[in-house]
C-alpha positions in Angstrom: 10.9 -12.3 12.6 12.4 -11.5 9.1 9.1 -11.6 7.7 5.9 -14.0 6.3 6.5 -17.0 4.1 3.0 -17.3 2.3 2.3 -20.6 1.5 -1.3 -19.5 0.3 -4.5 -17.1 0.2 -8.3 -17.8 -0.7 -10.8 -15.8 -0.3 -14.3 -16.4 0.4 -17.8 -14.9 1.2 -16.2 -14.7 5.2 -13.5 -12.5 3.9 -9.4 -13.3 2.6 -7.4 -16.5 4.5 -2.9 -16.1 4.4 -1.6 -19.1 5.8 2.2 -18.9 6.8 2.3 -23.1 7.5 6.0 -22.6 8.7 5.6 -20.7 11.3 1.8 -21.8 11.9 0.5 -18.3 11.5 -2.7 -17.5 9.4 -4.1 -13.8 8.9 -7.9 -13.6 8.4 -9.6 -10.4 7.2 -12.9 -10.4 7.5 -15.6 -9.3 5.0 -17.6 -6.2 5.4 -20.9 -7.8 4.6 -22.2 -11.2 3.1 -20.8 -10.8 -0.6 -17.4 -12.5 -1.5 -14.0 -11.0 -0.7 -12.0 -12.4 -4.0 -9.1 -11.5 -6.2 -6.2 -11.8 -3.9 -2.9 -11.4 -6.0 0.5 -11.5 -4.4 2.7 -7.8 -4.9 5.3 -9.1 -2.7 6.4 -12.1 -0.8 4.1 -10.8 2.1 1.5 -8.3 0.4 -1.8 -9.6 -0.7 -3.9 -7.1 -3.0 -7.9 -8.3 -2.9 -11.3 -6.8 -3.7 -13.9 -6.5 -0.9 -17.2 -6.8 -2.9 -17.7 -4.6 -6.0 -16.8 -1.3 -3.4 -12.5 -1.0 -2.7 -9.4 -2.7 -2.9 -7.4 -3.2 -0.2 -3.6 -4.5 0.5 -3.1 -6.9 3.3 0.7 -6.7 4.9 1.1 -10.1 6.6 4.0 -8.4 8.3 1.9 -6.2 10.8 -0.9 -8.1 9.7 -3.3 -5.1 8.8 -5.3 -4.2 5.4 -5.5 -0.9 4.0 -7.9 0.8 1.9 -6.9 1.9 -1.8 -10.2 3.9 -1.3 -10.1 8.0 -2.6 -12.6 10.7 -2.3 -14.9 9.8 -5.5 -14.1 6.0 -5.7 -17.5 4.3 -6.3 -17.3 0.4 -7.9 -14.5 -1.0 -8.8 -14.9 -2.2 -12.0 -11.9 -4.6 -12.6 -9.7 -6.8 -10.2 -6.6 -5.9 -9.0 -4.0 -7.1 -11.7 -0.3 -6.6 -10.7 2.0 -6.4 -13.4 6.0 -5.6 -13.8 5.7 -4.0 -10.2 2.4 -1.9 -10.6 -1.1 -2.9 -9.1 -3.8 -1.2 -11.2 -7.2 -1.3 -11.1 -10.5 0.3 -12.5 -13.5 2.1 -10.8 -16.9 3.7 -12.1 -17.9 6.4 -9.6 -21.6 5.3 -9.9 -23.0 2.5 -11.0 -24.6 3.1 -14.0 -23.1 2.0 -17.1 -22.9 4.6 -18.7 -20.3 6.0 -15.9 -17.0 7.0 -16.6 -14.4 4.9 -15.4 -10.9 5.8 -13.7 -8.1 3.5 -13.6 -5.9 3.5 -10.4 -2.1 2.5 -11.0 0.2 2.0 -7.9 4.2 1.6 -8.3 5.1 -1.2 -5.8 8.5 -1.5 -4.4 
């Protein structure tokens, strides 16, 4: 298989949905509790960046059909969605979740 053809992704409060209608394959990853997985933005034809509540920011591969966590020592609520722009993914995170926190931003070159 040369690799996924997404046709789409939603997310929900059950988690983020990739459906690959040409091959009649769909990838589900689940949510780690009852708030909403949401923000899914395509990096590539087959990557999926989302938010899993307030608390990481994970990438989805629809090739191997795994997720991982953008989470680092220190990362406490993310405090933007995922944007992907001119081949970065970027985000922000407070460390607590006061307001008054101070807030990192996370960029990631994509290739």
């Amino acid at each position: 298989m040369m690799g996924w053809r997404i046709d789409f992704a939603y997310t929900s409060d059950k988690g983020l949905t990739i459906v690959d209608s040409e091959n009649e394959e769909t990838y589900r990853y689940k949510a780690t509790a009852r708030t909403p997985v949401d923000a899914a933005t395509f990096v590539n034809p087959h990557t999926v960046a989302f938010r899993d509540r307030a608390e990481n920011v994970y990438l989805a591969d629809m090739d191997t059909k795994t997720a991982l966590s953008l989470r680092q020592d220190g990362f406490g609520h993310t405090a933007s969605k995922p944007v992907y722009y001119n081949d970065t993914l970027c985000f922000a995170v407070t460390k607590g979740e006061s307001p008054d926190e101070s807030v990192t931003f996370y960029t990631f070159k994509m290739k």
